[in-house]
N, C-alpha and C positions, 0 to 999 in steps of 0.2 A: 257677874256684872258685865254688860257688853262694852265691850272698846272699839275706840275708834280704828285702831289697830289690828285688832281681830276681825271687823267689820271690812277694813281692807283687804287682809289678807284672805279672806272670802273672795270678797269682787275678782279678784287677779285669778284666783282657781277658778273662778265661772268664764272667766275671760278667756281661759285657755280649756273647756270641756269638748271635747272631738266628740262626744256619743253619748245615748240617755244613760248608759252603765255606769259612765265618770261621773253626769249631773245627778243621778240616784245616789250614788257615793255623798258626795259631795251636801247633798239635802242629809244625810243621814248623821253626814259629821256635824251639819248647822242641828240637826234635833237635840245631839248628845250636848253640844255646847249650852244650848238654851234647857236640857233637861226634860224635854217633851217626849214621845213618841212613835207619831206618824208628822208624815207629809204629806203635800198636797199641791203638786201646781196642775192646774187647768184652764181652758178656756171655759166657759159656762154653755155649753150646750147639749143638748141629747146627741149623746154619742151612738143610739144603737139607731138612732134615723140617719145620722150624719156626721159617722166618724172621721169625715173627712175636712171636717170643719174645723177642727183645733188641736190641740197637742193636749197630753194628760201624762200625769208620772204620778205617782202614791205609793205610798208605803198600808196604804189602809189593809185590813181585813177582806179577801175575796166574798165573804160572803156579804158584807156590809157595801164592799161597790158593786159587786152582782144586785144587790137591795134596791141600791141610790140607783143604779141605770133603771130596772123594769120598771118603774115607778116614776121616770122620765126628769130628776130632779136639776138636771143639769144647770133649767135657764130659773127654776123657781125654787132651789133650795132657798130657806132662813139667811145661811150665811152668804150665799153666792149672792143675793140680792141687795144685802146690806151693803155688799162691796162695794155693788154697782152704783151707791148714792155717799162712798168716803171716796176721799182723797188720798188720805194717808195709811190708813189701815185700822184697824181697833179689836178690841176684845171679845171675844164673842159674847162673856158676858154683861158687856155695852150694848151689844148690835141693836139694841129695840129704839137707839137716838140713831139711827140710820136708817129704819124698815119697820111700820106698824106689823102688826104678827095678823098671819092670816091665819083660817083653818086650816087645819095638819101639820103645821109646825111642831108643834109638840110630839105628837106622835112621830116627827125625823128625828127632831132632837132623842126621844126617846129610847127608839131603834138606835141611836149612835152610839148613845151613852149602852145600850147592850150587846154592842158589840166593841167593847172596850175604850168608847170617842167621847172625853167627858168635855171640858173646858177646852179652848184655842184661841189663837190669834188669826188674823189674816191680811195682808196686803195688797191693794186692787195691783192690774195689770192691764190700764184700759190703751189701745192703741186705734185712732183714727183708722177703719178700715180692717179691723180685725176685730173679732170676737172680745167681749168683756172677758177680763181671767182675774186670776189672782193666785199668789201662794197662799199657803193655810200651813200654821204647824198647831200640832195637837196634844193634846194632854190626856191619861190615863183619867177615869174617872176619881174623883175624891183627890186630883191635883188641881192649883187654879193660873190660868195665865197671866201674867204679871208685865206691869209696865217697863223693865227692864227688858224683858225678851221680847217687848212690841216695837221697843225702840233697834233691837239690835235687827228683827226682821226685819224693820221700817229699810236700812243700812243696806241689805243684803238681798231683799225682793226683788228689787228691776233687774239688777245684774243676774239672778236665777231666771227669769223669764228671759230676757236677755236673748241666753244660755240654748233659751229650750227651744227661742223663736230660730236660734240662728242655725241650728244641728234638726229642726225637723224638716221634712220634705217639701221644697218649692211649693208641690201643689195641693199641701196641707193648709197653706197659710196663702193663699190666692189672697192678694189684695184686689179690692174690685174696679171696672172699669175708669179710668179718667176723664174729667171733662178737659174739652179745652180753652183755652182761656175767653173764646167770646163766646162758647155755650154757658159755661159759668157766671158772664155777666150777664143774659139773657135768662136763667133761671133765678140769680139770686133778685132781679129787678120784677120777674112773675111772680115769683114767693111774698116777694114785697105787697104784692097786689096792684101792681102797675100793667094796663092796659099794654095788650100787643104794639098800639099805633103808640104810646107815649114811651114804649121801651126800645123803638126804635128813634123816635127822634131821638129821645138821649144818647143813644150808639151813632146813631147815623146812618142807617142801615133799614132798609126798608121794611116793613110787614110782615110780608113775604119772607123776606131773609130770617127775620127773628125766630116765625112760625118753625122755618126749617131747620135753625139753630136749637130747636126748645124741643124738634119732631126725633132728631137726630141723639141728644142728650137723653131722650127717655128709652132710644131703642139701646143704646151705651148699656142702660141699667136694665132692661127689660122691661120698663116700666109701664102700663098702661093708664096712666092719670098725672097728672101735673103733681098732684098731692102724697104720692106712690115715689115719684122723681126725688122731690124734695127731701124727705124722709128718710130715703139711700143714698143723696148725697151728701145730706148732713151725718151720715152714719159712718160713710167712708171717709169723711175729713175734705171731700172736696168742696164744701162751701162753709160754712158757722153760723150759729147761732149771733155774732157779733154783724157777719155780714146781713141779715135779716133786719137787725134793728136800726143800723144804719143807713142814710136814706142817701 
């Protein structure tokens, strides 16, 4: 049964992890506690296009994540996707109130379950500006994961990401460019759907200015389209969804 206690005294060892050899340790003592057998933190992306995009640690089967990479599963596994729509984390065998099942699903689950990956939990890892992730811990086949060991992940996930965001390389974890504060209001007022000439009266700031405010913001992102802008900056956390609705 997980305690609050033991759930601490987790956080403090991730608190103090200098390198992935201590936070590999440390995932392997949270497996043995909860009774499972692999782990799992990652960012969700294809790593063999762009291993420079996230951080990954596992305990899995080389042949089973040699499988999961050539096969490109990173941003469209079953479980990585369900993540991507919880908050809190869940069972895998809940995930289908998080992610209708698409085709091949099965056949991942499949391959997992034959390479020793039956049942797990997982808890998301979403940061403004950074790749979806989450940890995953796992269970041998003909074991099932339990609401006890969801709850004591739930306790213990941020502070393992934490962990892995703060010991990987600077330019692993590139957060993306920033606006500044009157690009930001000249984009969140175009997103709106507010004429160039009516986004400047409300600034105060001429046409012109806005134009160049809105020209400047999409070279920031690379962007080529108003609609490309917006999309990358609601993704890096520089504008919201809250600011969109609000007028």
């Amino acid at each position: 049964m997980p305690t609050i206690d033991t759930a601490h005294a987790f956080e403090l060892e991730f608190a103090h992890v200098k390198n992935g050899t201590n936070l590999a340790d440390l995932l392997r003592d949270a497996c043995a506690y909860m009774g499972c057998a692999w782990f799992a933190l990652s960012h969700h992306v294809d790593f063999l296009a762009t291993p420079e995009k996230g951080v990954r640690l596992h305990n899995y089967p080389d042949e089973w994540a040699y499988w999961f990479d050539q096969n490109r599963l990173g941003p469209s596994d079953p479980v990585h996707r369900a993540s991507q729509r919880s908050r809190a984390g869940f069972l895998w065998h809940d995930m289908r109130r998080y992610d209708a099942p698409r085709p091949g699903d099965e056949i991942i689950l499949a391959e997992a379950r034959r390479h020793g990956i039956g049942d797990g939990l997982t808890v998301p890892a979403h940061l403004p500006g950074d790749a979806h992730g989450s940890v995953s811990f796992a269970w041998r086949p003909g074991s099932a994961a339990d609401p006890d060991a969801l709850q004591f992940a739930r306790m213990i996930g941020g502070a393992a990401f934490e962990a892995a965001h703060r010991i990987a390389p600077p330019e692993r974890l590139h957060i993306g460019p920033r606006l500044t504060h009157r690009q930001r209001q000249c984009l969140i007022r175009a997103a709106q759907g507010n004429p160039i000439r009516q986004i400047g009266l409300h600034l105060d700031i001429s046409p012109d200015t806005v134009r160049e405010h809105l020209r400047n913001a999409r070279q920031r992102y690379g962007a080529n389209g108003g609609t490309v802008l917006t999309v990358r900056a609601l993704y890096n956390g520089d504008i919201s969804f809250a600011d969109l609705v609000h007028r």
